[in-house]
C-alpha positions in Angstrom: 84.2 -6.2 50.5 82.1 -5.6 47.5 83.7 -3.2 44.5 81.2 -2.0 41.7 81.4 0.3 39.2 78.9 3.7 39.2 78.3 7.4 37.9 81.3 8.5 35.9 83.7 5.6 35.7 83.9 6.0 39.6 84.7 2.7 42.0 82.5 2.3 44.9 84.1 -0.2 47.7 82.0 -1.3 50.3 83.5 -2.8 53.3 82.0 -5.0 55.5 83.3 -6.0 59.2 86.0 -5.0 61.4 88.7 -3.0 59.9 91.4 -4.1 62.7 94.6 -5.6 62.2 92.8 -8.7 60.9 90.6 -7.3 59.0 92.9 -5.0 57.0 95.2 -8.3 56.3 92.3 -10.1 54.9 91.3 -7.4 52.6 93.7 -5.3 52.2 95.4 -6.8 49.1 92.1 -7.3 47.3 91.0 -3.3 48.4 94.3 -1.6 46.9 94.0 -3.5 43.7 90.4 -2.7 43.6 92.0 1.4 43.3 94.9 0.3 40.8 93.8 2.6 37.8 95.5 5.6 36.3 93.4 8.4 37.7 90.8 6.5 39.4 87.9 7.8 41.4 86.8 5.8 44.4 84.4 6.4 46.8 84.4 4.2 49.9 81.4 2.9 51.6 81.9 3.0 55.8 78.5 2.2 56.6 79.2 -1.6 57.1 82.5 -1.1 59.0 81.5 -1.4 63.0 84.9 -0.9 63.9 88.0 0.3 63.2 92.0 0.5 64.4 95.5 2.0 63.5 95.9 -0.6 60.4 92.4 0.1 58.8 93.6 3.7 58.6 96.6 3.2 57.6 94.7 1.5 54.7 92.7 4.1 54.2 95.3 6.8 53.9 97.8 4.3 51.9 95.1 3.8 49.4 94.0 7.3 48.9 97.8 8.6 48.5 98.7 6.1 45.8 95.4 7.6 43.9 96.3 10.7 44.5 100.0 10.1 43.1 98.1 8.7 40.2 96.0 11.3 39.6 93.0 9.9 40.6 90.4 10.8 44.1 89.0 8.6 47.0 86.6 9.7 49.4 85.1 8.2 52.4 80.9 8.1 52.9 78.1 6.5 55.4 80.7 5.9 58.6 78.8 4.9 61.7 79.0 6.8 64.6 81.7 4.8 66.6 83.8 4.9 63.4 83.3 8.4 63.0 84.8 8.9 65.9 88.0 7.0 65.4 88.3 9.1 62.5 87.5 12.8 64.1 90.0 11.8 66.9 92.9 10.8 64.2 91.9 14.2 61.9 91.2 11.6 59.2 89.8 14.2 57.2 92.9 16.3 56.7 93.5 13.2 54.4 90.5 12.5 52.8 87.4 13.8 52.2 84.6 12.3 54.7 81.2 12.6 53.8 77.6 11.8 55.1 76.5 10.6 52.0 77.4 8.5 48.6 76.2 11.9 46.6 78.3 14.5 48.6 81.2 11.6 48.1 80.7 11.5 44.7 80.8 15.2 44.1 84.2 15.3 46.1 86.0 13.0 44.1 84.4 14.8 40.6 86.1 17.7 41.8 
């Protein structure tokens, strides 16, 4: 998992790896406080993650509710095909935003 700062005072988080039960113990911790701030705009980078289960969504949609209770954004960008899958079949997108790109992210958590 790398975290950087870009455009705008937004949080880009790329993650790396297997989001499975695993994976989503080893960084989950580390990912939520990553998305701590009052009214933080994050936007998650997929394109690493080659797989993905039940507790690396429930990450996902933990994380984006407590920005969302803090006024902030998070929005997903570059999943692979497998993992866009996983997140079609669960309606992911209901949820979050889901984007193709970092820019068409970027412009979904700017509002």
């Amino acid at each position: 998992m790398t975290v950087t700062e870009i455009e705008g005072a937004v949080t880009r988080v790329q993650l790396k790896g297997r989001l499975d039960a695993a994976g989503a113990d080893r960084v989950g911790m580390r990912f939520m406080a990553s998305l701590a701030g009052v009214g933080q705009k994050a936007v998650i980078d997929m394109g690493g993650v080659d797989f993905i289960a039940s507790l690396g969504i429930r990450m996902l949609i933990s994380a984006a509710r407590t920005l969302a209770t803090k006024g902030g954004a998070m929005a997903l960008y570059g999943a692979t095909e497998m993992v866009q899958g996983v997140f079609d079949d669960a309606a992911l997108d209901q949820l979050i935003p889901i984007s193709a790109t970092e820019g068409e992210a970027l412009a979904a958590v700017q509002g």
